[in-house]
C-alpha positions in Angstrom: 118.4 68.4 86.1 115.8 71.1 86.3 114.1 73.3 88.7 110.1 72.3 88.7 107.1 73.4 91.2 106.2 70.9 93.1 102.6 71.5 91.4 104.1 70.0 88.0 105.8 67.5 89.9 104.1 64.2 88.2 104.5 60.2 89.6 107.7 58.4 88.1 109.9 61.6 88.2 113.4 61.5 89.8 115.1 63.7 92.6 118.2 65.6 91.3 119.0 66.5 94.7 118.2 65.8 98.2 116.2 67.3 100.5 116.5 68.0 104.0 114.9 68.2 107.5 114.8 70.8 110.0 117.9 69.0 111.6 120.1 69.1 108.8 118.8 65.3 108.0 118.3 64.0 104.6 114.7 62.9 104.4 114.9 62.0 100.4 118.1 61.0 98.4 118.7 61.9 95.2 117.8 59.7 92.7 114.4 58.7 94.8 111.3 58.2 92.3 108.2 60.5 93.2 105.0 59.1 93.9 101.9 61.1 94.4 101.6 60.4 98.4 105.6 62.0 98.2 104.4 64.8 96.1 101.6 65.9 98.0 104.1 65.1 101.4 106.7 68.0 100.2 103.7 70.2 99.4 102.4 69.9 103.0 105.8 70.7 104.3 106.1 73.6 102.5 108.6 72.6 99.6 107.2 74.5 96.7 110.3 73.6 93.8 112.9 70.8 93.9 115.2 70.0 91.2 114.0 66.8 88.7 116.3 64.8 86.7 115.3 65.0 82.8 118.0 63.6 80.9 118.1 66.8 77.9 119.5 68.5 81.1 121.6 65.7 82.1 124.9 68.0 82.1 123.3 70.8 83.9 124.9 71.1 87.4 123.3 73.7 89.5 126.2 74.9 92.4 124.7 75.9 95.7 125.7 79.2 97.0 127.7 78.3 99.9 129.2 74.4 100.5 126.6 72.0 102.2 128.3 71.8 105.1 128.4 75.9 105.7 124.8 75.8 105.5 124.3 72.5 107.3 126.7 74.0 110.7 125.3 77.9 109.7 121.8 76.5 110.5 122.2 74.1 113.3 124.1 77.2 114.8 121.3 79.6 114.6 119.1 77.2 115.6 120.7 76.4 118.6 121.1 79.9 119.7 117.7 81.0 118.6 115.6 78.6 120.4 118.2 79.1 123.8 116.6 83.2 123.4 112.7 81.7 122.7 113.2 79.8 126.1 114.7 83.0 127.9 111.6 85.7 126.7 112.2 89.6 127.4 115.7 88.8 128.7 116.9 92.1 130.1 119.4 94.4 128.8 123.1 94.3 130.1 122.8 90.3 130.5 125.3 89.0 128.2 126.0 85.7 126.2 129.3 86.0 125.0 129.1 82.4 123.2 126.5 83.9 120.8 129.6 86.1 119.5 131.9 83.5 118.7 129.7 81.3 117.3 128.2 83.7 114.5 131.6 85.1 114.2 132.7 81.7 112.9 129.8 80.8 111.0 130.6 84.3 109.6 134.1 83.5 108.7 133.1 80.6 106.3 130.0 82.0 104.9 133.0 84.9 103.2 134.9 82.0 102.7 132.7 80.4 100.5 131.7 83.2 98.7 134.9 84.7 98.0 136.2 81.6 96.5 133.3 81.8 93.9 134.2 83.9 90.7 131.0 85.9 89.9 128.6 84.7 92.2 125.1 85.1 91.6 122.1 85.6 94.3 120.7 82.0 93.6 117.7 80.6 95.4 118.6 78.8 98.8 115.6 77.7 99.8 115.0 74.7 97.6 114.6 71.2 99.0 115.0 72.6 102.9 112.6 72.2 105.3 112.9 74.4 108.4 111.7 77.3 110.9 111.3 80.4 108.1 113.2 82.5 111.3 116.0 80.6 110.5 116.5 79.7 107.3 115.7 83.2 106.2 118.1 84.9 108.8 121.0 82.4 106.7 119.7 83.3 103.5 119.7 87.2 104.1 123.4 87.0 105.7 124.5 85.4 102.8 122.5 87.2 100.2 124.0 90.7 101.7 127.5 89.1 102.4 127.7 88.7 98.2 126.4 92.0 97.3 129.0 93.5 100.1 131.7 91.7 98.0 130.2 92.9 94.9 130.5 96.2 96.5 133.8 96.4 97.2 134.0 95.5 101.1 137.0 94.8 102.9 136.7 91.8 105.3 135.8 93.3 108.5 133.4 95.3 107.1 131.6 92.1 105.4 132.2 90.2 108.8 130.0 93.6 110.7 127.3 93.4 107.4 127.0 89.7 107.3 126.6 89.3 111.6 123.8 92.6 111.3 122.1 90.3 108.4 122.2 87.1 110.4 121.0 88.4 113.8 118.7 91.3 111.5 115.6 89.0 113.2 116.6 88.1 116.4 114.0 90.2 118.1 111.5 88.1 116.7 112.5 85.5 119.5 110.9 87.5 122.1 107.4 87.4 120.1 105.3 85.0 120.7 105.1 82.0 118.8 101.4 82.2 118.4 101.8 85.7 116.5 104.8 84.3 114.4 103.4 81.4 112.8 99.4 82.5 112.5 98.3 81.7 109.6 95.4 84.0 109.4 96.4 88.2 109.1 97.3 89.6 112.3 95.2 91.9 114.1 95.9 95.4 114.3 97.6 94.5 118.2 99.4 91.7 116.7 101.2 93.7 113.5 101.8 96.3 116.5 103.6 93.9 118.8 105.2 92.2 115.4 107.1 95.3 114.6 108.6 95.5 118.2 110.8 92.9 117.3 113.0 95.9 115.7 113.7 96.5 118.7 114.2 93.9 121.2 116.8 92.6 118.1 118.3 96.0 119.2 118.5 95.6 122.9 119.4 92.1 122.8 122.3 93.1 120.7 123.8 96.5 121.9 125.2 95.5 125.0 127.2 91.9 123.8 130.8 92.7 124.5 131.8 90.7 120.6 129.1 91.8 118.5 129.8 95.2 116.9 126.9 97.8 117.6 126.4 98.8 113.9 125.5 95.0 113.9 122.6 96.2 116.5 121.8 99.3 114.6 121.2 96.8 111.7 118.8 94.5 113.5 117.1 98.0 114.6 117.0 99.9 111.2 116.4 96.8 108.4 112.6 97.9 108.3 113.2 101.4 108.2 112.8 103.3 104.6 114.3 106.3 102.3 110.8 108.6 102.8 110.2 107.7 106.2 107.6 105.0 106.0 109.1 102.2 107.8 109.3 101.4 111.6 109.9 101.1 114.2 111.4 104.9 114.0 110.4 106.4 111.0 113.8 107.6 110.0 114.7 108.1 106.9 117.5 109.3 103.6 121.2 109.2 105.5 119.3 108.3 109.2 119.5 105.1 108.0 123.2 103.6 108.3 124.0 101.8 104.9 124.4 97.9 105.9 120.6 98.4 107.5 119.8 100.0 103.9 121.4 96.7 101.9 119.7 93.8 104.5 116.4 96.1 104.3 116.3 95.2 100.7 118.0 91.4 100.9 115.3 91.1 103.7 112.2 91.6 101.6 113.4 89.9 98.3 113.9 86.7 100.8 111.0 87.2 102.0 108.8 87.1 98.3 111.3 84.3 97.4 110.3 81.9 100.2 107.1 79.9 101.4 105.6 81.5 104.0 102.7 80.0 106.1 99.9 82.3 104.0 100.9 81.9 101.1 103.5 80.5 98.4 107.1 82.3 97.3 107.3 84.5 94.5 109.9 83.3 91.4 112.8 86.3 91.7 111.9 87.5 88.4 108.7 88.7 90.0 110.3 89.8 93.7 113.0 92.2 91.9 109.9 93.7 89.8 108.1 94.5 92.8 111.1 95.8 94.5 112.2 98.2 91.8 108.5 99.6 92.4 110.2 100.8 95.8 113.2 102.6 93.9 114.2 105.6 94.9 111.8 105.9 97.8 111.7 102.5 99.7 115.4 101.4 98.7 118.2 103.0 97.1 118.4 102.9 93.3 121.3 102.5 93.1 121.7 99.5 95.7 118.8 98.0 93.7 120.9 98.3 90.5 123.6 96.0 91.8 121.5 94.1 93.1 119.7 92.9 89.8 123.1 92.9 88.4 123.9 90.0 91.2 120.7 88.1 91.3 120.0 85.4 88.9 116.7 86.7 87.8 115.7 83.3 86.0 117.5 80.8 88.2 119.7 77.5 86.6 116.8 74.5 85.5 113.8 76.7 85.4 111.3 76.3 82.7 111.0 79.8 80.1 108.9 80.2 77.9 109.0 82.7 74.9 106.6 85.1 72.9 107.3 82.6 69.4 105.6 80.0 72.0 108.9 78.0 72.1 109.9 77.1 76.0 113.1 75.3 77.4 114.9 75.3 80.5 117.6 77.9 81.6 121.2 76.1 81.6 123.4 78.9 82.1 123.6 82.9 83.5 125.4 85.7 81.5 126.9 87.6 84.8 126.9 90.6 83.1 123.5 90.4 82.0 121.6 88.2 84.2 118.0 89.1 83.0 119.1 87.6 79.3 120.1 83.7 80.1 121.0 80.8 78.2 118.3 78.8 77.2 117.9 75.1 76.2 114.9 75.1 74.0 113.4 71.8 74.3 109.6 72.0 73.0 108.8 74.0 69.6 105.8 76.2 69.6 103.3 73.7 69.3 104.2 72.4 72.9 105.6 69.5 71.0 109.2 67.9 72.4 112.0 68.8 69.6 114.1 65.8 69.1 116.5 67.9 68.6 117.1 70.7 71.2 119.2 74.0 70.9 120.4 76.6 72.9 119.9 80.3 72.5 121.8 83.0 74.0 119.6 85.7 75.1 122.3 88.5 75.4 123.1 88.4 71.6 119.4 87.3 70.5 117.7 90.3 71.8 114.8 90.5 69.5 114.1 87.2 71.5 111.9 87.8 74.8 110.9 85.5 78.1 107.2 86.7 78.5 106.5 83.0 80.5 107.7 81.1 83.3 106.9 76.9 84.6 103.3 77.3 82.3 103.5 73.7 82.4 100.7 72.5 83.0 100.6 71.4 86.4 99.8 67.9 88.3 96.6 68.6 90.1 95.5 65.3 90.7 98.6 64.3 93.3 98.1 67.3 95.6 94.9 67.1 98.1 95.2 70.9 99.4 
């Protein structure tokens, strides 16, 4: 299989793997042939990759992070809880909900599971071939993102389940902003942006006083925007103000961010997100958080399309975990563009003269999207 944009998606392709509702539901198996109405469908819904079978990358299995059923109870459990808070605006301080506790805390409890059963785990994309609320998939995607550099880190257990529960409830204040601010698709006004950063805080207060959530979990949903010099909200802390888990879901939260459609515009490819987060370094985010961070995120993720400065371009089929920026690559088209009978593979981390300055340049199927 390989990872394509949905722009060079073209008629006759095949799914490599499903895709899924809001609910959890599969709305396309694998194996379902593409036709241009389906294309420019998944564009509309905001699916902006999904994974194509090609049969050169017939052996190439791409793992998901955590097991599909993690994911599928993880997100039907935020949900859930989510949407209870969105009914139940500017609840009040001291009014508790223990069951949002034990629910997180189990969700929590397999999310480590999963990722301490994975030798060398790599930050891979987990937004492909979902469709669902940003709020929520993103608040899954930052608690797991965080949970694996925590690991990575040297964490013991309770101190991932406190890190991973602050980067799964890092949002929750955004359930007492109004929908209409949330999903505008235009730029907020300057009252909007004003009351969007006041969701800092009511994450804070709805936190601080539940019994079974810890309240460096709260500090985290108060602190993730906060920054090293100062310039974040909704305090303006800054250096050691800042407790450390905010510090790691601060960053986690904006690379998920780049990395996923948002209703104005499309995601960036990581590649590009941990470039623009390493122009943060040392004042935005801590170098060296950022440094094991692009140690643990594959940069150019499994099945996408590379291209290199001889012109040659293949498709990436395996990650060097100690050198994630220098992948394995199947070379399947010479530098002519033209398909090699024959393909290869090169191994980035011993052929270093050899450099990706290109990725997905295919040439993209215009014709099957309307928008």
């Amino acid at each position: 299989m390989r990872l394509l944009p949905i722009q060079m998606c073209r008629p006759g392709m095949r799914l490599a793997k499903k895709i899924f509702s809001e609910e959890g539901l599969i709305l396309l198996a694998e194996n379902v042939e593409l036709s241009a109405k389906l294309i420019n469908r998944l564009y509309e819904y905001g699916i902006h990759f999904v994974y194509i079978q090609d049969p050169r990358t017939a052996d190439l299995v791409i793992p998901d992070v955590i097991s599909e059923d993690t994911r599928h109870r993880a997100l039907s459990e935020i949900r859930t809880n989510f949407r209870d808070l969105m009914d139940r605006p500017n609840r009040k301080s001291g009014v508790t909900y223990p069951y949002i506790a034990k629910s997180f805390k189990q969700i929590m409890s397999m999310v480590i599971d999963d990722l301490t059963d994975q030798k060398d785990a790599m930050i891979m994309l987990m937004n492909m071939g979902i469709v669902d609320d940003y709020l929520f998939q993103h608040s899954l995607n930052v608690a797991v993102y965080t949970t694996l550099l925590g690991i990575a880190d040297g964490y013991t257990r309770d101190e991932l389940m406190t890190l991973g529960l602050g980067a799964m409830l890092h949002d929750i204040g955004k359930t007492q902003i109004s929908v209409n601010i949330l999903k505008k698709q235009g730029q907020l006004t300057r009252d909007e942006y004003e009351e969007m950063k006041r969701h800092a805080e009511r994450g804070y207060l709805l936190l601080k006083d539940e019994p079974n959530i810890p309240l460096i979990a709260a500090h985290c949903a108060y602190q993730h925007h906060e920054r090293l010099d100062g310039s974040g909200y909704p305090r303006g802390i800054r250096g050691d103000q800042i407790h450390e888990y905010a510090k790691w879901i601060g960053l986690v939260d904006s690379y998920d961010a780049m990395t996923t459609t948002r209703i104005y515009r499309g995601p960036m490819l990581p590649h590009e997100a941990v470039e623009s987060l390493y122009a943060g370094s040392g004042t935005q985010y801590e170098q060296r958080m950022l440094q094991l961070f692009r140690d643990k995120v594959a940069i150019y993720p499994l099945g996408v399309t590379v291209k290199f400065q001889t012109g040659e371009s293949g498709v990436v089929v395996d990650i060097n975990s100690t050198c994630p920026h220098r992948p394995v690559v199947r070379v399947l088209n010479n530098e002519m563009g033209e398909e090699l009978k024959v393909p290869y593979e090169v191994d980035l981390s011993t052929q270093l003269t050899t450099m990706i300055v290109g990725v997905n340049e295919d040439r993209p199927y215009a014709e099957a999207l309307s928008v």
